[in-house]
C-alpha positions as CSV (number, residue, x, y, z in Angstrom):
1,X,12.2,52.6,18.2
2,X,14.7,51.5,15.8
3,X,15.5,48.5,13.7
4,X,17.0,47.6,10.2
5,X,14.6,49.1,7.8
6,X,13.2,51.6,10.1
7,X,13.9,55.3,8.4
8,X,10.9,57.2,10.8
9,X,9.4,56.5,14.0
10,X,7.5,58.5,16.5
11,X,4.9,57.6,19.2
12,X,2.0,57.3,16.7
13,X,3.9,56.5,13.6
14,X,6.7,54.8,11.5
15,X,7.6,54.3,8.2
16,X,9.1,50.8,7.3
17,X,9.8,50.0,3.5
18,X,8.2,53.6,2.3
19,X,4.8,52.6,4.3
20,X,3.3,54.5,6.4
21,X,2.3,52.7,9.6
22,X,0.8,56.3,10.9
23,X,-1.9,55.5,13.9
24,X,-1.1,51.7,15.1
25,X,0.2,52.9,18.3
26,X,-2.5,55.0,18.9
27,X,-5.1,52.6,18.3
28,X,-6.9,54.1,15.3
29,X,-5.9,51.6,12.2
30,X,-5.1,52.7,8.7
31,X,-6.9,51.8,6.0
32,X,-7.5,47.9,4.8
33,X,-5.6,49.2,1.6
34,X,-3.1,50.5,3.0
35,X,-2.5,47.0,5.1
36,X,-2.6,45.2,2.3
37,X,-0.1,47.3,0.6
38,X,2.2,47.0,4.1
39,X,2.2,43.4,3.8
40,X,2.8,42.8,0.7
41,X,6.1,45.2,1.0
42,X,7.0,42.9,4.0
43,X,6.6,39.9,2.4
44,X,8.7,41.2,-0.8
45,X,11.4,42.1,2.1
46,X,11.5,38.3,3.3
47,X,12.2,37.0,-0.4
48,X,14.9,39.7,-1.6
49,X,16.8,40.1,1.2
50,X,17.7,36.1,1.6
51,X,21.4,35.3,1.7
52,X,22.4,33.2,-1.3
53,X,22.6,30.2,0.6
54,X,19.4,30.3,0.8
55,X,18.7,30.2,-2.9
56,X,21.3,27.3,-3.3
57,X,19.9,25.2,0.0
58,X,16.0,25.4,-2.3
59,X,17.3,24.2,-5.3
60,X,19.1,21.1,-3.4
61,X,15.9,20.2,-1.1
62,X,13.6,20.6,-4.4
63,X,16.5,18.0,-6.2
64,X,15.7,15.8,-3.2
65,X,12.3,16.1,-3.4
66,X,11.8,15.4,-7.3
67,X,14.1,12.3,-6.8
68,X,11.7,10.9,-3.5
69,X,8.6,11.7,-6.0
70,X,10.0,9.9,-9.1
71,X,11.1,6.6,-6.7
72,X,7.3,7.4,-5.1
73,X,5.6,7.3,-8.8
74,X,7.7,4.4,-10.3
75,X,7.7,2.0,-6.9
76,X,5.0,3.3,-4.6
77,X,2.1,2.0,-6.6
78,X,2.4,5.1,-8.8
79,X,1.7,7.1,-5.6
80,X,3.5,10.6,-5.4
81,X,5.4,11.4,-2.0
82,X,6.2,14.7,-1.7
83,X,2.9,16.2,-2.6
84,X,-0.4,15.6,-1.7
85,X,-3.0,16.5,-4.2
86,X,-3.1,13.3,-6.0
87,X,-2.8,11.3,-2.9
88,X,-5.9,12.9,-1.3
89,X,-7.8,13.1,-5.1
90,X,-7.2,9.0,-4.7
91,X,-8.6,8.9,-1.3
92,X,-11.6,10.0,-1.8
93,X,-12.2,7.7,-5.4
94,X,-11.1,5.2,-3.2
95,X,-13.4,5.3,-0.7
96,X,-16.1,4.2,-3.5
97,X,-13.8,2.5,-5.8
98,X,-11.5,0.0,-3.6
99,X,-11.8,-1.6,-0.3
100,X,-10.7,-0.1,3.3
101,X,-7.8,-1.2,3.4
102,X,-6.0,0.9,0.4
103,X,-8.2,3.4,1.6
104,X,-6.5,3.2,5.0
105,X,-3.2,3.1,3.3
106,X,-3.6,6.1,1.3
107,X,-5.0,7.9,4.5
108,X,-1.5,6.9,6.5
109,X,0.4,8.6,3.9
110,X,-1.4,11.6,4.3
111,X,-1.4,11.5,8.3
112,X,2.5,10.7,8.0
113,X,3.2,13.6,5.7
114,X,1.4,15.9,8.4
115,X,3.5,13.8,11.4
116,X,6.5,15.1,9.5
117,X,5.2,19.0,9.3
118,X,4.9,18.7,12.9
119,X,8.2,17.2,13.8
120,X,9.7,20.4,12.1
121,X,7.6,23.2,12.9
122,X,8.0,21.4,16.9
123,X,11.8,21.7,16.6
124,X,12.1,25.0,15.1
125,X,9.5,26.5,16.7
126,X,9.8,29.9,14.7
127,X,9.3,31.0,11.2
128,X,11.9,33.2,11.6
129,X,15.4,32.9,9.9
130,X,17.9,32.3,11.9
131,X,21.4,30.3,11.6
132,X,21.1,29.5,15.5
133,X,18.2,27.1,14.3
134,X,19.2,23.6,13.9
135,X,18.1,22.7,10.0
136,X,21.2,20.3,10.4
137,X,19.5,18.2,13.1
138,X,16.4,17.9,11.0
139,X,18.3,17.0,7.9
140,X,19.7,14.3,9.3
141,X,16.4,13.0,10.7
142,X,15.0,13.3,7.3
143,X,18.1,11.2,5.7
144,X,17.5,8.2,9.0
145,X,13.9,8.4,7.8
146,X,14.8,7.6,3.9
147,X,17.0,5.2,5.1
148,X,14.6,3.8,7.2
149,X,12.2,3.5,4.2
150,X,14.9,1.7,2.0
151,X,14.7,-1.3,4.6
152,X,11.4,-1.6,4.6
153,X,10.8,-1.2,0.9
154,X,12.9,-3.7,0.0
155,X,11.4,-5.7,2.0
156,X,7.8,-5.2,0.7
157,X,6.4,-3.4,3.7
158,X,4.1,-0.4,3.7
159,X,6.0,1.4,6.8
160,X,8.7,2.0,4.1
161,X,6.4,4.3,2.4
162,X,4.8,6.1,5.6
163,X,8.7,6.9,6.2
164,X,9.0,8.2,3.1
165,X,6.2,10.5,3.5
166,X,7.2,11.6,6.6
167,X,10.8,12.9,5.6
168,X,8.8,14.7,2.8
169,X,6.8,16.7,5.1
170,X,9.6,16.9,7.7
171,X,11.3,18.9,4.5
172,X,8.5,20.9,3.4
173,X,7.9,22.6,6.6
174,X,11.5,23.0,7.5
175,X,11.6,24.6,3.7
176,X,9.0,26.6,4.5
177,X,10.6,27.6,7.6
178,X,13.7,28.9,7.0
179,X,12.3,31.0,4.3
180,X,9.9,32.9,5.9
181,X,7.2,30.5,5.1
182,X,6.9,31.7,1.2
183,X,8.2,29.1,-0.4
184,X,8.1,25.4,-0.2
185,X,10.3,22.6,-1.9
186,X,8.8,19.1,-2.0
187,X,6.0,20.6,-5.0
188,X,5.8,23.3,-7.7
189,X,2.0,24.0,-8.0
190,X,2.3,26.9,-6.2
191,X,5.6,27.9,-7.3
192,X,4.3,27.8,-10.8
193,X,1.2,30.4,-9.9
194,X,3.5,32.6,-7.7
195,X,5.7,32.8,-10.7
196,X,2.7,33.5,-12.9
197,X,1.4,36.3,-11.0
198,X,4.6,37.7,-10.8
199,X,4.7,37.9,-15.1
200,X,0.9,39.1,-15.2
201,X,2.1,41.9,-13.2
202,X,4.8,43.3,-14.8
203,X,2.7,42.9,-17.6
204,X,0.7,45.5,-16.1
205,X,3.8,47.3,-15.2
206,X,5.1,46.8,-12.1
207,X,8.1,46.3,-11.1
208,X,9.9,42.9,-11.7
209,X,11.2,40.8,-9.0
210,X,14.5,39.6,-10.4
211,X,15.8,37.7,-7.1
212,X,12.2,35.8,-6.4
213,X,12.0,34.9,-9.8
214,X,15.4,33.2,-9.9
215,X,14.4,31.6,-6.7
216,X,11.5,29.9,-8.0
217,X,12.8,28.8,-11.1
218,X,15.7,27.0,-9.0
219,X,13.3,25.4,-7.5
220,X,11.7,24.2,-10.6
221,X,14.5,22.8,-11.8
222,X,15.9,21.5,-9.3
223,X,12.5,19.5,-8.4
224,X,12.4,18.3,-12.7
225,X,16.0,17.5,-12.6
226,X,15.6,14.9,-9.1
227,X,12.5,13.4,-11.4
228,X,15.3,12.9,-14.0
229,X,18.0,11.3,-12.0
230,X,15.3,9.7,-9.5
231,X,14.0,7.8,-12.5
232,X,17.5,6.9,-13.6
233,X,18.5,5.8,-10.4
234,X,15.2,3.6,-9.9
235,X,15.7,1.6,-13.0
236,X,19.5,0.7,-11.8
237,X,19.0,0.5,-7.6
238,X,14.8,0.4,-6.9
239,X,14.3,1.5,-3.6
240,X,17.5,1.3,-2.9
241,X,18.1,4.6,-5.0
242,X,16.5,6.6,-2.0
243,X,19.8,6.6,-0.4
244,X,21.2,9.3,-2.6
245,X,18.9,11.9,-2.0
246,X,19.5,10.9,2.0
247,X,23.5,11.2,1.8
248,X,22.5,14.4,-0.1
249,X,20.7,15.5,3.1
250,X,23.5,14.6,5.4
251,X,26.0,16.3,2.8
252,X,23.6,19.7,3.3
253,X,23.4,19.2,6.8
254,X,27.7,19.4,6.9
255,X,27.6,22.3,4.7
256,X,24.9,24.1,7.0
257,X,26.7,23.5,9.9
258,X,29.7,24.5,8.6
259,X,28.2,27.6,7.0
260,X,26.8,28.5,10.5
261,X,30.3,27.9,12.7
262,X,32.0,30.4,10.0
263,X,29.6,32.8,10.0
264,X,29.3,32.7,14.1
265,X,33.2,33.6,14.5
């Protein structure tokens, strides 16, 4: 047996990334430890060895998502988009506090978000990364879905913002996707406590994570900067301003596709 990474292998053992994998083909298991300590080396493998399209792909999609969130919080009754921790925190004070029907309303955002998870995890149907995938396809359907949402904002209508939603979970899951389902765009929570983890243990002394690091802080910014300019563009367009994080979707569709025909020659 032997693969990128592989430096040992016998009938009852390999080594992959310095670990020991000694007795899995033999059926006796190694220690839970030792597991542990596996996975985490495979998981550090996923996030270090991404090309740096990868890196610049994450900062874009977190740009789009921060400008969908800031048109969300300004227009959508102050209702963030991409995320769904205040949505679902306002669902359940709403079932006491207003009447069904905002309660129903808040419930379709959530359902819509999910829709759009499932729309991408249908399509790519691995969390593998692999250029054969088609992210472009999926881009475009998440800029006809912000498009879709313009025309029914502006016309007052509450499909606009179930669009919306779904084009933000379309993204998150296609995020999540194609980067070995580490690291999401469309909300920083988690990129925030990864990142923190990260400090407390080099604090302890462990070895730093240079490339991670710099991926997660793209994302930060990028997702802070779209608030920026989504706030910016809101107060000249409205909801008219979610066309430029669309065209930017389309525009990182081209580049993927292009990206992908150049590499496949």
């Amino acid at each position: 047996m032997a693969g990128k990474g592989l430096v040992g292998a016998c009938s009852s053992c390999f080594c992959y990334k310095g670990v020991n994998w000694s007795g899995l083909s033999t059926g006796s298991w190694p220690a839970p430890e030792r597991v542990f300590s596996a996975l985490a080396a495979l998981g550090g493998y996923v996030i270090t060895k991404l090309p740096r399209w990868v890196e610049y792909g994450a900062f874009v999609l977190a740009l789009v998502a921060g400008l969908v969130n800031a048109i969300g919080l300004l227009g959508f009754q102050h209702q963030s988009i991409s995320h769904l921790s205040g949505t679902a925190t306002l669902l359940g004070t709403g079932l006491v506090n207003t009447g069904f029907f905002a309660a129903l309303h808040l419930l379709m955002i959530l359902v819509s978000f999910l829709a759009g998870a499932v729309i991408s995890g249908y399509f790519l149907r691995s969390g593998a990364l692999k250029l054969g995938h088609n992210y472009s396809g999926l881009l475009c359907l998440e800029a006809a879905l912000l498009f879709g949402s313009i025309f029914f904002l502006t016309q007052g209508a509450s499909p606009g913002h179930y669009l919306a939603s779904i084009a933000c979970g379309l993204q998150n899951a296609l995020a999540t996707t194609y980067s070995g389902a580490v690291v999401r765009t469309t909300h920083v929570t988690g990129i925030f406590t990864d990142l923190g983890i990260m400090l407390g243990a080099r604090l302890r002394g462990e070895e730093f994570d240079s490339r991670k690091a710099t991926l997660f802080l793209l994302i930060i910014v990028g997702f802070i900067a779209g608030g920026t300019l989504g706030a910016v563009l809101f107060a000249a367009l409205g909801f008219v301003a979610l066309a430029i994080p669309a065209c930017i979707c389309l525009l990182l569709a081209l580049s993927y596709s292009t990206y992908r025909a150049r590499v496949s020659r």
